[in-house]
PDB file of N, CA, C and O in Angstrom:
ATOM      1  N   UNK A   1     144.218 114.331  79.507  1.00  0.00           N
ATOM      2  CA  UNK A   1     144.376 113.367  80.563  1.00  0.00           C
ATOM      3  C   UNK A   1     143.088 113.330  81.393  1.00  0.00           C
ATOM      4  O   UNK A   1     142.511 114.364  81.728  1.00  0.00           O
ATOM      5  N   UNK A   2     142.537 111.760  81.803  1.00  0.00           N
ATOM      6  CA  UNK A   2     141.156 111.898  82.450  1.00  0.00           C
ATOM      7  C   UNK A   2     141.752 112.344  83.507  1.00  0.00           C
ATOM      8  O   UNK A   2     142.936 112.333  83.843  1.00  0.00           O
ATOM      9  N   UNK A   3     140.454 112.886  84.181  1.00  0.00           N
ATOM     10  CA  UNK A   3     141.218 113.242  85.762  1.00  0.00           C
ATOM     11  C   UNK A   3     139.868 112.422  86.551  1.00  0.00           C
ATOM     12  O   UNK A   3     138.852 112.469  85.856  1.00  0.00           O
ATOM     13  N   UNK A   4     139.720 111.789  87.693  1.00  0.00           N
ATOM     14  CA  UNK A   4     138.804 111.324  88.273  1.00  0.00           C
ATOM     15  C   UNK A   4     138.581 112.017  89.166  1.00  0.00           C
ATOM     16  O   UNK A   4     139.346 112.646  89.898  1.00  0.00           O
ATOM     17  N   UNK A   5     136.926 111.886  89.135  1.00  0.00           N
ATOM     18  CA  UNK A   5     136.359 113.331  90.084  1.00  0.00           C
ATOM     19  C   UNK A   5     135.038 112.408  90.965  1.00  0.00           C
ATOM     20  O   UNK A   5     134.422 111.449  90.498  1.00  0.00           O
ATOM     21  N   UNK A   6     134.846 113.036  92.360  1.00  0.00           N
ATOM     22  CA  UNK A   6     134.076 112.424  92.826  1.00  0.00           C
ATOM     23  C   UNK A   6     133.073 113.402  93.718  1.00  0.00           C
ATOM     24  O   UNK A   6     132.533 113.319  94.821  1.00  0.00           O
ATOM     25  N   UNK A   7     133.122 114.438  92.568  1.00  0.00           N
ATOM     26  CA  UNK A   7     132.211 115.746  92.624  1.00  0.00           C
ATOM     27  C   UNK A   7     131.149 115.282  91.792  1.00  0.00           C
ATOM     28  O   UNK A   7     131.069 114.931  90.615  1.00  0.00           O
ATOM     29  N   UNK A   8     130.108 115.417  93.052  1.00  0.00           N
ATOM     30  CA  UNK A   8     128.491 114.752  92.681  1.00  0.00           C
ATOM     31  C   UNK A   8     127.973 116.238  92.085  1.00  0.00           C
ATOM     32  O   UNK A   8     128.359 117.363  92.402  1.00  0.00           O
ATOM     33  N   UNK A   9     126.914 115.810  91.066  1.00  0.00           N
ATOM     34  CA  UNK A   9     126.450 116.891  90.446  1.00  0.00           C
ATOM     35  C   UNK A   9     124.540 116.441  90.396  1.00  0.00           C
ATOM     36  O   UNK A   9     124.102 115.291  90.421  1.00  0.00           O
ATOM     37  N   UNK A  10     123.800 117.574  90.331  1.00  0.00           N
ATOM     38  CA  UNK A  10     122.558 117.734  90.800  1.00  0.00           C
ATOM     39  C   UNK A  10     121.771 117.709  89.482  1.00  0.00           C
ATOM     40  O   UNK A  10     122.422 118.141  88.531  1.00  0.00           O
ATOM     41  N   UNK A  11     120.865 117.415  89.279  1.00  0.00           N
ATOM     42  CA  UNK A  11     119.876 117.346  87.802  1.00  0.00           C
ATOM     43  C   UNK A  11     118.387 117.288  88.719  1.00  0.00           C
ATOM     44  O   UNK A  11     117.914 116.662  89.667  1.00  0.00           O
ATOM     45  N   UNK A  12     117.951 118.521  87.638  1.00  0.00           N
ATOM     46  CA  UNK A  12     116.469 118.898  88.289  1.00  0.00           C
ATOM     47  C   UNK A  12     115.422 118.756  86.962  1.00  0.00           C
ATOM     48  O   UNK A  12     115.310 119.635  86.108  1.00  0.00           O
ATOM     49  N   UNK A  13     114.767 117.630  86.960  1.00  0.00           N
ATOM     50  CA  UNK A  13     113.978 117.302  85.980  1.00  0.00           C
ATOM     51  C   UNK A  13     112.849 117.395  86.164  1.00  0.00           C
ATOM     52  O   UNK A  13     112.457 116.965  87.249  1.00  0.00           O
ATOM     53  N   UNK A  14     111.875 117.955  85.263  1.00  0.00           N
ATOM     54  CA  UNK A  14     110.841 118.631  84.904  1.00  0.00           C
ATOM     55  C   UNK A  14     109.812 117.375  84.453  1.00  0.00           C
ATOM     56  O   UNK A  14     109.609 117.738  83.294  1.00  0.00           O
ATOM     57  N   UNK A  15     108.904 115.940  84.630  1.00  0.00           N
ATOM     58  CA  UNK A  15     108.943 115.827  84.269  1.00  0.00           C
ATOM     59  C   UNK A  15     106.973 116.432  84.083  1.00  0.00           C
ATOM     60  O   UNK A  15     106.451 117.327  84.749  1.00  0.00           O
ATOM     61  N   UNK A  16     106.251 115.532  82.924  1.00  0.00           N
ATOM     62  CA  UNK A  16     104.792 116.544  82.727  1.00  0.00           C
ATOM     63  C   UNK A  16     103.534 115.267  82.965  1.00  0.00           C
ATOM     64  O   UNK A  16     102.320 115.471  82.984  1.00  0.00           O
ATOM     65  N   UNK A  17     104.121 114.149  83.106  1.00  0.00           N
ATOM     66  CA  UNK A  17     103.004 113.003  83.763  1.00  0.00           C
ATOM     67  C   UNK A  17     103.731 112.070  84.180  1.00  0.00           C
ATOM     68  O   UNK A  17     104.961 112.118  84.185  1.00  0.00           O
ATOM     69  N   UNK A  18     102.775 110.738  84.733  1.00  0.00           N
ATOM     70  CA  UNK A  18     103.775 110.123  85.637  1.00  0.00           C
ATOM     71  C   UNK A  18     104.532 109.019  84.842  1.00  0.00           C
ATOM     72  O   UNK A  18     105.598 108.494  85.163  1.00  0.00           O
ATOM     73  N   UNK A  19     103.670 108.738  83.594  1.00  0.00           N
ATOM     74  CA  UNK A  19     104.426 107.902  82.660  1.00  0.00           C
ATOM     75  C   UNK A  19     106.247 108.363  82.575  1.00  0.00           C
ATOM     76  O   UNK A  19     107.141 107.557  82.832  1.00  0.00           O
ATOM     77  N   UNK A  20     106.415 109.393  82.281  1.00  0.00           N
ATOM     78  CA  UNK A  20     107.223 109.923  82.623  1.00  0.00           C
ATOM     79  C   UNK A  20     108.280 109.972  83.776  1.00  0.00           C
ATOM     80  O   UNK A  20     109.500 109.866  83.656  1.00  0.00           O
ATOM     81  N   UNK A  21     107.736 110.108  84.626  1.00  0.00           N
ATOM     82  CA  UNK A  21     107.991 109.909  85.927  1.00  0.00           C
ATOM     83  C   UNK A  21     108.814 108.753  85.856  1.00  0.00           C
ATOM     84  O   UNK A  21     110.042 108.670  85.895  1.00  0.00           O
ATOM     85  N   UNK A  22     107.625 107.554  85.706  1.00  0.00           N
ATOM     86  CA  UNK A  22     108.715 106.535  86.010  1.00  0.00           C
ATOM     87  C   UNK A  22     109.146 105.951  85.006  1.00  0.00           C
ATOM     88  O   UNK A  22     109.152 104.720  85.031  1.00  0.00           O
ATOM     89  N   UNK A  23     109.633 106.653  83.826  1.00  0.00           N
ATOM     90  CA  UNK A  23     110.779 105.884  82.637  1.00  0.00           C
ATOM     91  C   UNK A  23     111.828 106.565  83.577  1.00  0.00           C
ATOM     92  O   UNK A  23     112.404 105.683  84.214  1.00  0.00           O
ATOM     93  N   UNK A  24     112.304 107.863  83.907  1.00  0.00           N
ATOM     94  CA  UNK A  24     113.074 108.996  84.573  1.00  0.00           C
ATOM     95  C   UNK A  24     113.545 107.671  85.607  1.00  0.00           C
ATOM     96  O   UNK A  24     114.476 106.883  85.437  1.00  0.00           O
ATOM     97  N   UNK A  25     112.668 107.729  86.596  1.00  0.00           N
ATOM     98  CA  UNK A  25     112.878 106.090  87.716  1.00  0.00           C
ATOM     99  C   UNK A  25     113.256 105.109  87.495  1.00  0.00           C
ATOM    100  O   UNK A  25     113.858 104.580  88.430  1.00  0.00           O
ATOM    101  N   UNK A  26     113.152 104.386  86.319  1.00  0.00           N
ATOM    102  CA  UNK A  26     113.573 103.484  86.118  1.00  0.00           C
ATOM    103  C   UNK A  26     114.864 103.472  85.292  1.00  0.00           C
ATOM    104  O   UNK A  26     115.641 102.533  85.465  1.00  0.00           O
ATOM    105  N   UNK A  27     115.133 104.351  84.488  1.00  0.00           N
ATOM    106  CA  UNK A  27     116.266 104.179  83.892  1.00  0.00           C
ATOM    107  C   UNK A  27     117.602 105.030  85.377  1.00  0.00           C
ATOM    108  O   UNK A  27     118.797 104.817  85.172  1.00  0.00           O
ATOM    109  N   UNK A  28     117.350 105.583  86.221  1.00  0.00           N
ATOM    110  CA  UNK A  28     118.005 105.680  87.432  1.00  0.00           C
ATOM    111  C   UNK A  28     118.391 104.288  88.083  1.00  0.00           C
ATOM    112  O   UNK A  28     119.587 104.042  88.246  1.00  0.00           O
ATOM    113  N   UNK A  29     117.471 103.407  88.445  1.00  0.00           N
ATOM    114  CA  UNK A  29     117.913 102.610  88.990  1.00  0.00           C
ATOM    115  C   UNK A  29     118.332 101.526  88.044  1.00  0.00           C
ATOM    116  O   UNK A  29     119.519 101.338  88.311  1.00  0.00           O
ATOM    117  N   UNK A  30     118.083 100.952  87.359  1.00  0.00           N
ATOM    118  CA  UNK A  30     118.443 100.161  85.950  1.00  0.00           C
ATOM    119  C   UNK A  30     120.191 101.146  85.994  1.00  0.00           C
ATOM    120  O   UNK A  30     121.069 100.468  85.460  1.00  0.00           O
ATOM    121  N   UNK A  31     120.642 102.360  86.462  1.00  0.00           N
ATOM    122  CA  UNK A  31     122.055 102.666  85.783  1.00  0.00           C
ATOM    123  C   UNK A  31     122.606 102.654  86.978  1.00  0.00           C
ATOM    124  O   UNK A  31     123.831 102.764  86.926  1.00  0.00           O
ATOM    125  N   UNK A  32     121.883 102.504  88.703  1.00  0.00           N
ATOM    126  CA  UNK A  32     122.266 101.966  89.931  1.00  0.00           C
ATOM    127  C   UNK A  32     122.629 103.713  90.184  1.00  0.00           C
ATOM    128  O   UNK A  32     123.659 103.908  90.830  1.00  0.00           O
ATOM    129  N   UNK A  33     122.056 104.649  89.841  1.00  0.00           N
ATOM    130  CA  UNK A  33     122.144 105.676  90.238  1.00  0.00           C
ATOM    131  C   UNK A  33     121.202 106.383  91.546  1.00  0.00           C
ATOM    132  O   UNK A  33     120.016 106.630  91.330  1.00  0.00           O
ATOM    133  N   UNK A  34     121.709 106.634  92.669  1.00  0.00           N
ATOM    134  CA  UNK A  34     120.484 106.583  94.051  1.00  0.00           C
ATOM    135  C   UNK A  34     119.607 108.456  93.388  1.00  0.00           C
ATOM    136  O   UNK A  34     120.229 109.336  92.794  1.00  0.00           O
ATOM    137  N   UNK A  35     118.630 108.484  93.641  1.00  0.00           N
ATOM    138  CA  UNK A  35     117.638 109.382  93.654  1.00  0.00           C
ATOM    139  C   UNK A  35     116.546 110.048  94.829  1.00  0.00           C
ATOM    140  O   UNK A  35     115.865 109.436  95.652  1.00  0.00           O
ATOM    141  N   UNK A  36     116.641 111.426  94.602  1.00  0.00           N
ATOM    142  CA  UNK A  36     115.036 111.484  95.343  1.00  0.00           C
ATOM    143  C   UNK A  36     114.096 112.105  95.077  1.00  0.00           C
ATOM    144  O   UNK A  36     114.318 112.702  94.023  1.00  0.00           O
ATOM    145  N   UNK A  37     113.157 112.305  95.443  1.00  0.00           N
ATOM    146  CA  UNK A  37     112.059 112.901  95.058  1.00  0.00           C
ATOM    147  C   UNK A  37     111.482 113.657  95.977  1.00  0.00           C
ATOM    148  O   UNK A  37     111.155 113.307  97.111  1.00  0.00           O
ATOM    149  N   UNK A  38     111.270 115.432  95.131  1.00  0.00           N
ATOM    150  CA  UNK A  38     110.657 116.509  95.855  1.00  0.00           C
ATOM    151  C   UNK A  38     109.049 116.529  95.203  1.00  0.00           C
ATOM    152  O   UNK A  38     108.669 115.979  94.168  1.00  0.00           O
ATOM    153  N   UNK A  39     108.271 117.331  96.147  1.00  0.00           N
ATOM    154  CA  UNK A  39     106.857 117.463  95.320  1.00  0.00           C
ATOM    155  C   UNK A  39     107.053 118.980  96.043  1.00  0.00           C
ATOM    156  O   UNK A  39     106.158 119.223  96.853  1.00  0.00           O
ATOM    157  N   UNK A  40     107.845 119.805  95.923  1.00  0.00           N
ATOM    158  CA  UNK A  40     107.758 121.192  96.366  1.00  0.00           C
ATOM    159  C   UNK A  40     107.235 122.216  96.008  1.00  0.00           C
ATOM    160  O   UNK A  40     107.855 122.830  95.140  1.00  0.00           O
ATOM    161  N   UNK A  41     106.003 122.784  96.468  1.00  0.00           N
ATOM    162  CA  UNK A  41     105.518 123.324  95.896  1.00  0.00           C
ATOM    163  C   UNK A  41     106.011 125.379  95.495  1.00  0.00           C
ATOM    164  O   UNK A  41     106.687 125.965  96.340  1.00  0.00           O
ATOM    165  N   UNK A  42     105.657 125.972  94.491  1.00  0.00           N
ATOM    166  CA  UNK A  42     106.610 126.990  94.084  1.00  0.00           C
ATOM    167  C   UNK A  42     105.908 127.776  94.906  1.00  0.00           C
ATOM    168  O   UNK A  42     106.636 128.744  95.128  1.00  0.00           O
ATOM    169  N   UNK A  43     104.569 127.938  95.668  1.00  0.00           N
ATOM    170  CA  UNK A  43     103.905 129.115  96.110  1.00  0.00           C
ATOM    171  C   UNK A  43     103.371 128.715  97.688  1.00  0.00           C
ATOM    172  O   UNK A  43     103.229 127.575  98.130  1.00  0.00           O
ATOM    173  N   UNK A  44     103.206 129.563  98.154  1.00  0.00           N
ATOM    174  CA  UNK A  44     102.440 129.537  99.477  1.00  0.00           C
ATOM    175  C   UNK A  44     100.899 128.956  99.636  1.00  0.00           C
ATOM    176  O   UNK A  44      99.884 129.289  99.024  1.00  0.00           O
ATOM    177  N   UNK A  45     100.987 128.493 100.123  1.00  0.00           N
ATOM    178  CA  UNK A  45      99.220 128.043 100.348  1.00  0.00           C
ATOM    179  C   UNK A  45      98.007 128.887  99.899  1.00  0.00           C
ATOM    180  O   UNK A  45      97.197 128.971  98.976  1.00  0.00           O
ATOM    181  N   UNK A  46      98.472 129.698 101.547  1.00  0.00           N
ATOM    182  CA  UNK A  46      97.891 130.729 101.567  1.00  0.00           C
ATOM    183  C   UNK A  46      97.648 131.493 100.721  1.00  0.00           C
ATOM    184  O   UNK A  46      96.433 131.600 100.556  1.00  0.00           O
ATOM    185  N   UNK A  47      98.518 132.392  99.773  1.00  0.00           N
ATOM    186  CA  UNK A  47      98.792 132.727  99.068  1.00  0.00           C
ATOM    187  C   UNK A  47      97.933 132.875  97.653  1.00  0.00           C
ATOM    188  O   UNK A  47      97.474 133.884  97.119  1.00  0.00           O
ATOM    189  N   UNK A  48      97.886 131.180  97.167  1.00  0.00           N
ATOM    190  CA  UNK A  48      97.169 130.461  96.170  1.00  0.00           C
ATOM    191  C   UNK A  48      95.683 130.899  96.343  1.00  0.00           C
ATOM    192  O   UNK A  48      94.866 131.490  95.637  1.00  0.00           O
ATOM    193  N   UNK A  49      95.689 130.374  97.539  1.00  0.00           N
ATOM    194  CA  UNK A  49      93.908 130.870  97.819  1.00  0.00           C
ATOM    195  C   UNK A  49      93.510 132.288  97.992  1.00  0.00           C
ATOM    196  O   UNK A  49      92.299 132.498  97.925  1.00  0.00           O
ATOM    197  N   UNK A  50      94.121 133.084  98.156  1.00  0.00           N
ATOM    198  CA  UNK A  50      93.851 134.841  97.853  1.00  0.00           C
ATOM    199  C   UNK A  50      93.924 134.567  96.586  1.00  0.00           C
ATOM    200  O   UNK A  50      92.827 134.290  96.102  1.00  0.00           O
ATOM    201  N   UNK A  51      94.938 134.534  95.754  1.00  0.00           N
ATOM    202  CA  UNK A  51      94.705 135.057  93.889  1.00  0.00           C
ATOM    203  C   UNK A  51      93.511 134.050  93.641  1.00  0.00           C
ATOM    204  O   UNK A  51      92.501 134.631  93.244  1.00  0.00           O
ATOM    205  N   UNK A  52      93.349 132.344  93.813  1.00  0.00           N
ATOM    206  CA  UNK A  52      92.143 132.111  93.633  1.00  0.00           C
ATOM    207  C   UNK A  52      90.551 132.542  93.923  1.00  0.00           C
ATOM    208  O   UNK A  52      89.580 132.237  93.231  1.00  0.00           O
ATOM    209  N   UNK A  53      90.570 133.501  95.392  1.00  0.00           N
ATOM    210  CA  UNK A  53      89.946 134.216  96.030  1.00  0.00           C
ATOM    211  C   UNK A  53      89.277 135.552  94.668  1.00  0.00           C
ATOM    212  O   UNK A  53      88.376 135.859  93.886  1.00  0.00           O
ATOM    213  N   UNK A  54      90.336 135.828  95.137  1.00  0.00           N
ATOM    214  CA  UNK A  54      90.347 137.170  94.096  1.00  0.00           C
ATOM    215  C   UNK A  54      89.807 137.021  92.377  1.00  0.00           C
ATOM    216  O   UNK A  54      89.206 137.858  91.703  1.00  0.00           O
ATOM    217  N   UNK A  55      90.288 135.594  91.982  1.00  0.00           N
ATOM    218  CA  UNK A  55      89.967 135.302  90.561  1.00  0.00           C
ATOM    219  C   UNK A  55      88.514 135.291  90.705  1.00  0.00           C
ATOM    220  O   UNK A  55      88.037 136.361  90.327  1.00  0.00           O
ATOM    221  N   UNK A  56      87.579 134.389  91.151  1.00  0.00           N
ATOM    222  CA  UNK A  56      86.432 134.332  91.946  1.00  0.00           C
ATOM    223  C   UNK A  56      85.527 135.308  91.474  1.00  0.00           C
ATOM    224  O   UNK A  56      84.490 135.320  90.810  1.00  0.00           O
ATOM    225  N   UNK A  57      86.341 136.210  92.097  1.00  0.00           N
ATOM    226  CA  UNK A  57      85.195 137.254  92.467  1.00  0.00           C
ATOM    227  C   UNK A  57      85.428 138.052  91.402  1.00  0.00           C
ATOM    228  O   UNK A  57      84.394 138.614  91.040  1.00  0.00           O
ATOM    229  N   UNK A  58      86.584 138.379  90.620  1.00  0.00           N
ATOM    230  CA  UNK A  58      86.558 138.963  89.071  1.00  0.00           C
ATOM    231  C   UNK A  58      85.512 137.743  88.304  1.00  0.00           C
ATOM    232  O   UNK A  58      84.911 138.316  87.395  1.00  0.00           O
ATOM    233  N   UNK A  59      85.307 136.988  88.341  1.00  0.00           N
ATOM    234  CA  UNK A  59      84.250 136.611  87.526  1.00  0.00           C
ATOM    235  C   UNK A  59      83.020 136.723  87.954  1.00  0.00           C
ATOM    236  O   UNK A  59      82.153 136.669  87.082  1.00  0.00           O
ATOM    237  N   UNK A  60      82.689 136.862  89.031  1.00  0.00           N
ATOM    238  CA  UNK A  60      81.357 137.044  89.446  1.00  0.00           C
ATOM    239  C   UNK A  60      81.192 138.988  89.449  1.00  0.00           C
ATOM    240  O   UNK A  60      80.480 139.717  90.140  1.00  0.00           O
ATOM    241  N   UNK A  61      82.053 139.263  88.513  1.00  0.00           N
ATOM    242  CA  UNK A  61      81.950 140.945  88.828  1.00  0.00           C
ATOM    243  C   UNK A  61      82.061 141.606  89.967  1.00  0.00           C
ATOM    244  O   UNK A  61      81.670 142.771  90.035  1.00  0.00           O
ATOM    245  N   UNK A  62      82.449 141.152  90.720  1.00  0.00           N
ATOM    246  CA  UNK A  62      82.766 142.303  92.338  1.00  0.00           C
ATOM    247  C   UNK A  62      84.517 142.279  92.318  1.00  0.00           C
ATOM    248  O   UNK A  62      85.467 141.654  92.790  1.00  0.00           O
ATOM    249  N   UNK A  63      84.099 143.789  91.137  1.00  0.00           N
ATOM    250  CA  UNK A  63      85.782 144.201  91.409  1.00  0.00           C
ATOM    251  C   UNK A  63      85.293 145.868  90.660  1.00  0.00           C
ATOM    252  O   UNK A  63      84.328 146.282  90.017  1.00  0.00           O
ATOM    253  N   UNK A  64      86.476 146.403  91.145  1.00  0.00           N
ATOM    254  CA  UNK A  64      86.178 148.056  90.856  1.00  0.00           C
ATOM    255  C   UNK A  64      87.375 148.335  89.362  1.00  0.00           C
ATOM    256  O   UNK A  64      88.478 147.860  89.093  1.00  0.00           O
ATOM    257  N   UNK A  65      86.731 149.044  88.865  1.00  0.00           N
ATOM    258  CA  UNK A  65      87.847 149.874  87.791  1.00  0.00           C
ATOM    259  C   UNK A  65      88.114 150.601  87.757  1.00  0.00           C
ATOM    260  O   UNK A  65      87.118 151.320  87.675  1.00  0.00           O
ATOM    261  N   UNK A  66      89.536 151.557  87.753  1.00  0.00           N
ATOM    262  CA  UNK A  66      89.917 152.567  88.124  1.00  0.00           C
ATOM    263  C   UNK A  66      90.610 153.075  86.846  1.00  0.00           C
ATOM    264  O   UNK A  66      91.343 152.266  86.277  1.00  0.00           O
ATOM    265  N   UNK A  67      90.468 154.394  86.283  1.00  0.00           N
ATOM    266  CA  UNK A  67      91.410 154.957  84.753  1.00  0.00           C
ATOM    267  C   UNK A  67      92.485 155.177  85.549  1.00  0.00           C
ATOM    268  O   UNK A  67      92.810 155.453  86.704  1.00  0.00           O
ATOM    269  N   UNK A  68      93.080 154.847  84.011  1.00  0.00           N
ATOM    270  CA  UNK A  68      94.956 155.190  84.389  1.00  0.00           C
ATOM    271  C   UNK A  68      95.159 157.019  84.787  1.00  0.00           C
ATOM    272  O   UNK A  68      96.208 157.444  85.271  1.00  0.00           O
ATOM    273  N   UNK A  69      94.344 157.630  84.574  1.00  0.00           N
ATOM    274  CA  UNK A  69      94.706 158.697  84.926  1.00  0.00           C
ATOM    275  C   UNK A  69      94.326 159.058  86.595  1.00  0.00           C
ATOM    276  O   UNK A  69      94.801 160.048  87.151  1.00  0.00           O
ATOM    277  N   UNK A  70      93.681 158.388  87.072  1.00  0.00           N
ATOM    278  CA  UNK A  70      93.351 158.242  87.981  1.00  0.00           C
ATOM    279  C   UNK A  70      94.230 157.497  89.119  1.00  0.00           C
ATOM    280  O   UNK A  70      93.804 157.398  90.270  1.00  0.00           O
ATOM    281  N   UNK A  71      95.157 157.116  88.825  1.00  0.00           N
ATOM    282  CA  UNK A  71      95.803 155.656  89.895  1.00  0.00           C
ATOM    283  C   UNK A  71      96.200 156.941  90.665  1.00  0.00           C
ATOM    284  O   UNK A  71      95.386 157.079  91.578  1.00  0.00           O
ATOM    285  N   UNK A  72      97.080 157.896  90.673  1.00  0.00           N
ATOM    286  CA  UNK A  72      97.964 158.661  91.420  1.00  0.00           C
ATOM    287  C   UNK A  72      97.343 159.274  92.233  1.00  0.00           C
ATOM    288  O   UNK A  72      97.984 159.317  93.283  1.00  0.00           O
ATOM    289  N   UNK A  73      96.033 159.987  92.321  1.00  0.00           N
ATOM    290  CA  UNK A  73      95.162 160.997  92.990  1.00  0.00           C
ATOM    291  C   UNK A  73      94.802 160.377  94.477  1.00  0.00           C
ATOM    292  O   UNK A  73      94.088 161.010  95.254  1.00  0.00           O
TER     293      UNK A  73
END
């Protein structure tokens, strides 16, 4: 037996260019389905720019090496 439900459900799409993007957009509104759009980013700003910081300077060689027998001392 159908049962009718008017429990909205969430879809988180991945997409990888904007061509993409907007087939995703258009076949939403073409099915009159309302949408929105996040650009959220997964990391901190800040954050980004230390490990980029840090990458940096491992290529320009200013970084130290330490043996594994060594980490604990």
């Amino acid at each position: 037996m159908y049962q009718n439900s008017s429990a909205m459900e969430t879809f988180i799409v991945h997409t990888e260019n904007k061509a993409q993007a907007n087939a995703i957009k258009a076949v939403l509104k073409a099915s009159n389905i309302t949408f929105e759009k996040t650009t959220e980013k997964p990391y901190n700003s800040e954050f980004v720019k230390k490990i980029q910081k840090s990458d940096q300077e491992y290529k320009a060689g200013q970084f130290k090496t330490i043996k594994t027998e060594d980490l604990w001392k």
